[in-house]
C-alpha positions as CSV (number, residue, x, y, z in Angstrom):
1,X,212.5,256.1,130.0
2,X,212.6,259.9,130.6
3,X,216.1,261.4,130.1
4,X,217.0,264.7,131.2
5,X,218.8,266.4,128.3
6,X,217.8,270.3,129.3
7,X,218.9,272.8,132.1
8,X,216.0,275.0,133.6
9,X,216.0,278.4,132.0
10,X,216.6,280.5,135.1
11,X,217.4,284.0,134.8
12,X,219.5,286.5,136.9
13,X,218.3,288.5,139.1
14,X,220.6,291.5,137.7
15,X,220.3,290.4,134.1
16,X,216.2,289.6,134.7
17,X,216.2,294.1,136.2
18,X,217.9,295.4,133.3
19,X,215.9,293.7,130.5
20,X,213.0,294.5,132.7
21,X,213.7,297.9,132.5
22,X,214.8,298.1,129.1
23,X,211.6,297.0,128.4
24,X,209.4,299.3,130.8
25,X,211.2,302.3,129.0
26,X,210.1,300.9,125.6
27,X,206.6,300.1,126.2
28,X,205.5,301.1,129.8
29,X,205.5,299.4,133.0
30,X,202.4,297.9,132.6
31,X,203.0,295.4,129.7
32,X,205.8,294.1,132.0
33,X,204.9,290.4,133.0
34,X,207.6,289.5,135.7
35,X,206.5,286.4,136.5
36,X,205.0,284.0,133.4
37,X,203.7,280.9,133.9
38,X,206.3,278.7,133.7
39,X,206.9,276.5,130.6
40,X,207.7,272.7,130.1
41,X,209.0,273.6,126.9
42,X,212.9,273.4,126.3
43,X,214.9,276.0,125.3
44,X,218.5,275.6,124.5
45,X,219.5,279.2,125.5
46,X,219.3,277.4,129.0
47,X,222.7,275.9,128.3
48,X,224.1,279.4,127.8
49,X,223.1,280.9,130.7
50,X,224.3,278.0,132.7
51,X,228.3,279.5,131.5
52,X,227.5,283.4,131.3
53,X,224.4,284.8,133.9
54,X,221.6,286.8,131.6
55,X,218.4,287.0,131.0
56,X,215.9,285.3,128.3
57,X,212.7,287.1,127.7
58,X,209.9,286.9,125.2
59,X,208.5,289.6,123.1
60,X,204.8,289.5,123.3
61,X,204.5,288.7,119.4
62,X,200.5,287.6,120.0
63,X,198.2,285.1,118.7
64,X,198.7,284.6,114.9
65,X,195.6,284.3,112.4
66,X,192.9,282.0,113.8
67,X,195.6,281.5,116.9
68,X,198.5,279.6,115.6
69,X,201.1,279.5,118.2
70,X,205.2,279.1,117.7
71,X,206.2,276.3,115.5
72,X,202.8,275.8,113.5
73,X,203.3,276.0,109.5
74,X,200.6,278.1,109.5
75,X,201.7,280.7,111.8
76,X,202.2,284.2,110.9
77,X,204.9,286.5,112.7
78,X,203.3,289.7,113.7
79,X,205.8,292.3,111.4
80,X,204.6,295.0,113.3
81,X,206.4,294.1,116.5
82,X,209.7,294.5,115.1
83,X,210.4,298.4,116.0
84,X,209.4,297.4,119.3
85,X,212.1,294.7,119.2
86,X,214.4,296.6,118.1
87,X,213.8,299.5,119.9
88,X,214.1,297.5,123.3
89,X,217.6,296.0,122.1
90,X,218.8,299.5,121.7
91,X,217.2,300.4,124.7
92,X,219.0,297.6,126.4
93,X,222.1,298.3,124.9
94,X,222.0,302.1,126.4
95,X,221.5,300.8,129.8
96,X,224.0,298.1,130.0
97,X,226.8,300.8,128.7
98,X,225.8,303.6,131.1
């Protein structure tokens, strides 16, 4: 039997504009994907944004040596992604207290 344990991720509209932005300003308009295919996977942020409205988003990280994905032992976080990680949370930060 199939149990429902997980909310759908859904983002809002303001929240989804702002971290949009945010991340536009950081690393152009063009690496922006608005609308990703939508993922069976769960995600337990799901249960926060069902008691505060926000925004998830993913950081393209890419495909790790010889493609390993997310949760594979022998995947291999892309280091160099982490000024532009940072930079967007400041970036975010800016625009949320203007």
């Amino acid at each position: 039997m199939y149990e429902r344990s997980y909310p759908r991720t859904i983002n809002e509209e303001g929240a989804k504009k702002g971290a949009a932005s945010a991340a536009a300003d950081v690393s152009g308009v063009d690496k922006i994907v608005h609308n990703p295919t939508p993922s069976m996977g769960a995600e337990d942020f799901a249960f926060m944004l069902n008691e505060k409205p926000g925004c998830y988003v993913w950081l393209g990280n890419g495909p790790g040596i010889s493609g390993c994905m997310l949760h594979n032992p022998n995947y291999d976080f892309n280091d160099d992604i982490l000024t532009v990680g940072a930079s967007y949370w400041a970036r975010l930060v800016e625009l949320e207290l203007a």
